[in-house]
C-alpha positions as CSV (number, residue, x, y, z in Angstrom):
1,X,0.0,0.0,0.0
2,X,2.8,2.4,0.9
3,X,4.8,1.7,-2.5
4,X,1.1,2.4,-4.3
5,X,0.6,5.7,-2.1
6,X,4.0,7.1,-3.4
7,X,3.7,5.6,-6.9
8,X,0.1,8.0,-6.4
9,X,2.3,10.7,-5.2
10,X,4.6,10.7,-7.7
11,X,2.4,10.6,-10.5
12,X,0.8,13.7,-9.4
13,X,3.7,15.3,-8.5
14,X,4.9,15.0,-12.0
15,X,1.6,16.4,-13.5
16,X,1.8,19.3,-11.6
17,X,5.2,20.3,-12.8
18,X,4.5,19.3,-16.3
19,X,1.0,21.5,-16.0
20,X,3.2,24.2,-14.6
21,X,5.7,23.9,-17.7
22,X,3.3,23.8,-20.1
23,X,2.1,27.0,-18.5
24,X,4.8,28.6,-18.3
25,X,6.2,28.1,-21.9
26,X,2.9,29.0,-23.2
27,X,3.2,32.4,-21.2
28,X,6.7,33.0,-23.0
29,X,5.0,32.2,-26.1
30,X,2.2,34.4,-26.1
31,X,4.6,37.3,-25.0
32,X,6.7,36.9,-28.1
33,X,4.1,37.1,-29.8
34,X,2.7,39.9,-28.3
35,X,5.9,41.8,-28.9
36,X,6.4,40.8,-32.3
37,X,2.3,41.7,-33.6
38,X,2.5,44.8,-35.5
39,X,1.4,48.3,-34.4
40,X,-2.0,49.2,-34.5
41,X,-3.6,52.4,-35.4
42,X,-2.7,54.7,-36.2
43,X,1.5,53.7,-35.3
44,X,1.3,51.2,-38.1
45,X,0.8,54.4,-40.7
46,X,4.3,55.5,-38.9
47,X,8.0,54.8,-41.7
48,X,10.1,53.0,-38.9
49,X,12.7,53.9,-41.2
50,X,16.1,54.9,-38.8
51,X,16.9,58.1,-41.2
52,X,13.0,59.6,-40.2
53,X,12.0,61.5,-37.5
54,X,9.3,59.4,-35.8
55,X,6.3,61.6,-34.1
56,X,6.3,61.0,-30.2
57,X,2.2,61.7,-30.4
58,X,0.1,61.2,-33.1
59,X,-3.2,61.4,-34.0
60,X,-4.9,60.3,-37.0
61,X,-8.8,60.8,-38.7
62,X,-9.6,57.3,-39.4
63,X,-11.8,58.2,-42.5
64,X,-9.2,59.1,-44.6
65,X,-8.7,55.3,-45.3
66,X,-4.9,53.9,-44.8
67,X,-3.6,55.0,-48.4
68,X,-4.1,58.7,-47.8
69,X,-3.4,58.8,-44.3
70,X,0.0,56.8,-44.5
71,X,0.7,59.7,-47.0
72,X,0.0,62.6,-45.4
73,X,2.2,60.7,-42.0
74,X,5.0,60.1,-44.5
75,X,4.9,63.5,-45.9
76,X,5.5,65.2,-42.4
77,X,7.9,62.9,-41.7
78,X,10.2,63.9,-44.7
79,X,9.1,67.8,-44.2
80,X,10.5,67.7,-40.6
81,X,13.3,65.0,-41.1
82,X,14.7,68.4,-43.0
83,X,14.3,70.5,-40.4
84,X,16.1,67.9,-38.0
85,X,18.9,67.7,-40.5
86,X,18.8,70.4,-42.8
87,X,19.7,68.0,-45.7
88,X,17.5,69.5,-49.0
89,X,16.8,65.6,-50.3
90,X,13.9,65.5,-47.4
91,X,12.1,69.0,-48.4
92,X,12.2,68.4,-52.1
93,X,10.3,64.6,-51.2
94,X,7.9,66.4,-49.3
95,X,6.8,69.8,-50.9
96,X,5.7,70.8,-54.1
97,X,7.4,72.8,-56.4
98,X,4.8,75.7,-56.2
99,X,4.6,75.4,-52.4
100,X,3.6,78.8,-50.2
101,X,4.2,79.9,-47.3
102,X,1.2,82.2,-46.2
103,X,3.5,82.9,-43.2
104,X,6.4,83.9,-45.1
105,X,8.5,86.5,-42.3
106,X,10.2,89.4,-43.8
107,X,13.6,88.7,-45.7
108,X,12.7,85.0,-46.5
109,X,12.3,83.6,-50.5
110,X,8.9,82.4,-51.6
111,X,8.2,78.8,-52.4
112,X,10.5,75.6,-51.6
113,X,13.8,77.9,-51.4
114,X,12.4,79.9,-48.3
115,X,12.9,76.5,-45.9
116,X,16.1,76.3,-47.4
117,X,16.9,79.9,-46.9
118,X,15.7,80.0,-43.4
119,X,17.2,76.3,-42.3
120,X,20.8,77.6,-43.8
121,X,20.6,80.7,-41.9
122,X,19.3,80.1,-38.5
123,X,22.3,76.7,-38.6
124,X,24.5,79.1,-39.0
125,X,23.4,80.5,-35.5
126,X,22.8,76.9,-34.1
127,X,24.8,74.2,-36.1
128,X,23.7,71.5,-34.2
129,X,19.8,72.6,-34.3
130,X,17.6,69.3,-33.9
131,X,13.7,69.2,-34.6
132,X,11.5,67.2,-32.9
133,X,8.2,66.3,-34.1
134,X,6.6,66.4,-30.7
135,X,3.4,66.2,-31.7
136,X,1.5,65.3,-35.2
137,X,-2.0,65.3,-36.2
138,X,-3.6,64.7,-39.5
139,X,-7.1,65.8,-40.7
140,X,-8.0,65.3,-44.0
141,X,-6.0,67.8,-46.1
142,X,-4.1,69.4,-43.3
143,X,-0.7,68.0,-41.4
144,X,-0.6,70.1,-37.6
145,X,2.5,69.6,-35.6
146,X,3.9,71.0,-32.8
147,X,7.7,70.9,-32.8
148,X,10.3,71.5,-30.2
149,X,13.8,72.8,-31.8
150,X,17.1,72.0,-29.4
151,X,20.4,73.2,-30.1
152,X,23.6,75.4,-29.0
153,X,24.5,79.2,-29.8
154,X,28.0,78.4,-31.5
155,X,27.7,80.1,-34.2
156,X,26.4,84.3,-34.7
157,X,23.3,86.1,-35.3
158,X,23.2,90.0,-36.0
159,X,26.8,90.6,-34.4
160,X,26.3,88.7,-31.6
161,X,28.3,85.7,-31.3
162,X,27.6,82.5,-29.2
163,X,29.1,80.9,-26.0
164,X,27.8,77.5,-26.7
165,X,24.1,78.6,-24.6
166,X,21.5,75.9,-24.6
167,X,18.7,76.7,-26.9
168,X,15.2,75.2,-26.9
169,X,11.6,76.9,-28.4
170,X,8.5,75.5,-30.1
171,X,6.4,75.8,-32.9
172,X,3.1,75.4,-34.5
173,X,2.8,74.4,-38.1
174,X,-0.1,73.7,-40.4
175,X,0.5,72.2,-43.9
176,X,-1.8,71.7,-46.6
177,X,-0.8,68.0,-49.2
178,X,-2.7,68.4,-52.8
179,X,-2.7,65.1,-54.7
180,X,0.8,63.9,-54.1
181,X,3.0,66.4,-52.1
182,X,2.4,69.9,-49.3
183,X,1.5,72.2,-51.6
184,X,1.4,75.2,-48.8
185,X,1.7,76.2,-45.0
186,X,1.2,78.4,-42.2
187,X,3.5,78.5,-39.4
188,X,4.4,80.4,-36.0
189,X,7.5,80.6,-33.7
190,X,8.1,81.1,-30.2
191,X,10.5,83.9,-31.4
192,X,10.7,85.4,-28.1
193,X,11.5,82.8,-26.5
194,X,14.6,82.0,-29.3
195,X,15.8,85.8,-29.1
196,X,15.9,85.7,-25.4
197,X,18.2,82.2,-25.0
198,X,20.2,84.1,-28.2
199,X,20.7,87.3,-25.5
200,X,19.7,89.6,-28.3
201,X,15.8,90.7,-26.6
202,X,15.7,91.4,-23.0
């Protein structure tokens, strides 16, 4: 009776650590595959590419179908990869030839040359100016984003030269895509902010 009473115990003890395997390597299991499933809206619309800026927020209107949305997410992620870089290839992917700036400050070219203008000149003040896309939201025709610009004063900007100063301001841009590419904006600086970090505005 004894040798049947631990044959019993044995048996059981044996299921129970086979149960708990099996549990356990079915938990592993299902958390691979819950990190490998894809994104779901609207991150999957998101180029993981490494060379992109990727938004930290975003927010997407569902009824523009995925075709158009994964677009218009695309298209602000080459229009603000240039900012982040200030390398032309990203702005000539992203606007039109016969873009507009309705914004366009005083001093600045018209059309696709005015971000180039402005991106030259201001890295000239900050060369190692950064753009992050902070916050991107696309409804129907219009990309908003809401960008946070880092950098350090090493270089000059009207007479005044750097001393390596932190540098950090935001800003609000809306951009209107046509058929294929942004074909014009409106945008606004925290300018006040800038000149003050610069130490030209009290």
């Amino acid at each position: 009776m004894r040798s049947v009473s631990r044959a019993r115990i044995a048996v059981t003890a044996m299921a129970a650590v086979c149960v708990a395997c099996g549990a356990s390597v079915w938990s592993q299991v299902r958390t691979e595959a819950q990190e490998t499933s894809p994104p779901t809206w609207p991150q999957r619309l998101v180029d993981r590419a490494n060379d992109l800026v990727h938004p930290q927020a975003l927010t997407v209107d569902r009824s523009l179908g995925d075709e158009r949305a994964t677009q218009e997410v695309h298209l602000a992620q080459q229009l603000y990869t240039f900012w982040n870089t200030g390398r032309s290839k990203y702005l000539n992917a992203a606007v039109s030839p016969h873009f507009k700036d309705n914004t366009l400050p005083s001093g600045r070219p018209q059309g696709p040359e005015g971000p180039l203008f402005a991106s030259k000149q201001f890295r000239n003040t900050v060369p190692d100016l950064t753009c992050e896309l902070a916050d991107l939201l696309i409804t129907g025709d219009k990309i908003t984003a809401r960008l946070v610009f880092r950098g350090h004063f090493t270089g000059s900007f009207e007479g005044v030269h750097g001393k390596g100063q932190a540098v950090q301001f935001n800003a609000i841009d809306i951009q209107r895509v046509g058929t294929k590419k942004i074909i014009e904006d409106w945008h606004i600086e925290d300018n006040q902010t800038l000149m003050k970090q610069l130490g030209v505005s009290s």
